[in-house]
C-alpha positions as CSV (number, residue, x, y, z in Angstrom):
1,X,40.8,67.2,-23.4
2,X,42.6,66.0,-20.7
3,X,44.1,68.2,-17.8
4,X,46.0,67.4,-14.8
5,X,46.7,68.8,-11.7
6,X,50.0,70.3,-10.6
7,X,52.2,68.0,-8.2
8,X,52.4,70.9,-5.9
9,X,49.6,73.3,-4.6
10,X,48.3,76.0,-2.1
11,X,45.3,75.6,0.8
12,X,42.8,78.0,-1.3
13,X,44.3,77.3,-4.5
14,X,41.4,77.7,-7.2
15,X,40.5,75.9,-10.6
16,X,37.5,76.5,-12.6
17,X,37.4,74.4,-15.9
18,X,34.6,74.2,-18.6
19,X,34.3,72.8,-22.2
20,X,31.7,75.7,-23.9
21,X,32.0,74.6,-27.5
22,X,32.1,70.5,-27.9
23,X,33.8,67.7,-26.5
24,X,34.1,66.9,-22.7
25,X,37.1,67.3,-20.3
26,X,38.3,65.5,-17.5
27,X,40.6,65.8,-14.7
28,X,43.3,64.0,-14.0
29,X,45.6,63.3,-10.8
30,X,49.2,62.8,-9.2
31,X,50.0,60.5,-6.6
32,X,48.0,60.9,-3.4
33,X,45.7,63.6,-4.8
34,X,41.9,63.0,-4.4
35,X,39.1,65.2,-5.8
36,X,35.7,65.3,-4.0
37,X,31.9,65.8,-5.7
38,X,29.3,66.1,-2.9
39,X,29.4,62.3,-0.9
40,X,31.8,60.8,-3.4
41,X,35.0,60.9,-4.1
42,X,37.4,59.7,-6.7
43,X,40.4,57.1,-6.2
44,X,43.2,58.3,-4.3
45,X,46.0,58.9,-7.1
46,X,47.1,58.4,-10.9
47,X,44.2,57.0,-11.4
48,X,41.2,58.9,-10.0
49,X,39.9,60.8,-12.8
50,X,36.9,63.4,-13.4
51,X,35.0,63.8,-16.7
52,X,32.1,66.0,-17.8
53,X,29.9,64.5,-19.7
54,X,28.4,67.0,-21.8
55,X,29.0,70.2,-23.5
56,X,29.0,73.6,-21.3
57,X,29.8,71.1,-17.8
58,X,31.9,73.5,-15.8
59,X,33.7,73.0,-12.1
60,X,34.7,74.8,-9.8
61,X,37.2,73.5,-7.5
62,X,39.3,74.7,-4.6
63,X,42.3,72.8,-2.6
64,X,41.7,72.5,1.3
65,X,45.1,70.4,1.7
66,X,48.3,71.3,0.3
67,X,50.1,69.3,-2.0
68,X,48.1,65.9,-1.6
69,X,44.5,65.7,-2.3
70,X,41.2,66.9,-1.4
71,X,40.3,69.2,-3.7
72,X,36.9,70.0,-3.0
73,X,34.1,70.7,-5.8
74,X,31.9,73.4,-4.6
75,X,30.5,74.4,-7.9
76,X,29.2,72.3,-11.0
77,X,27.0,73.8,-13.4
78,X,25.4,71.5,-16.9
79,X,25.6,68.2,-17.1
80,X,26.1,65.3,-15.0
81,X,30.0,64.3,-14.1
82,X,31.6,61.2,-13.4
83,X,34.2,60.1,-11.1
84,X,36.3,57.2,-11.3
């Protein structure tokens, strides 16, 4: 499954995703959105993406600037993610 973020978005703004019965998720972006996982960071835009990588992955992830990128991941819980 495949989600993306809104175009538009508040400073504290909050999404918490997980996948508890099969399959994997990832996230996808708008133009000049960026999400953030520890010291790494996906590709500024439509095509930075996040995927879990196994069943039960969950995130946790908060905006810190409106409307353009940088949402920070301050939780992740199961399996590994990737960022691209």
């Amino acid at each position: 499954m495949i989600f993306t973020f809104l175009s538009t978005f508040t400073v504290g703004s909050t999404v918490i995703i997980t996948n508890i019965n099969a399959g994997v998720f990832s996230i996808a972006q708008n133009a000049g959105q960026t999400i953030h996982l520890g010291n790494t960071s996906t590709t500024t835009g439509i095509g930075g993406i996040l995927s879990s990588t196994a069943v039960r992955d969950l995130l946790v992830l908060t905006c810190s600037v409106a409307d353009t990128d940088f949402w920070e991941t301050y939780g992740s819980i199961g399996g590994e993610v990737t960022l691209a």
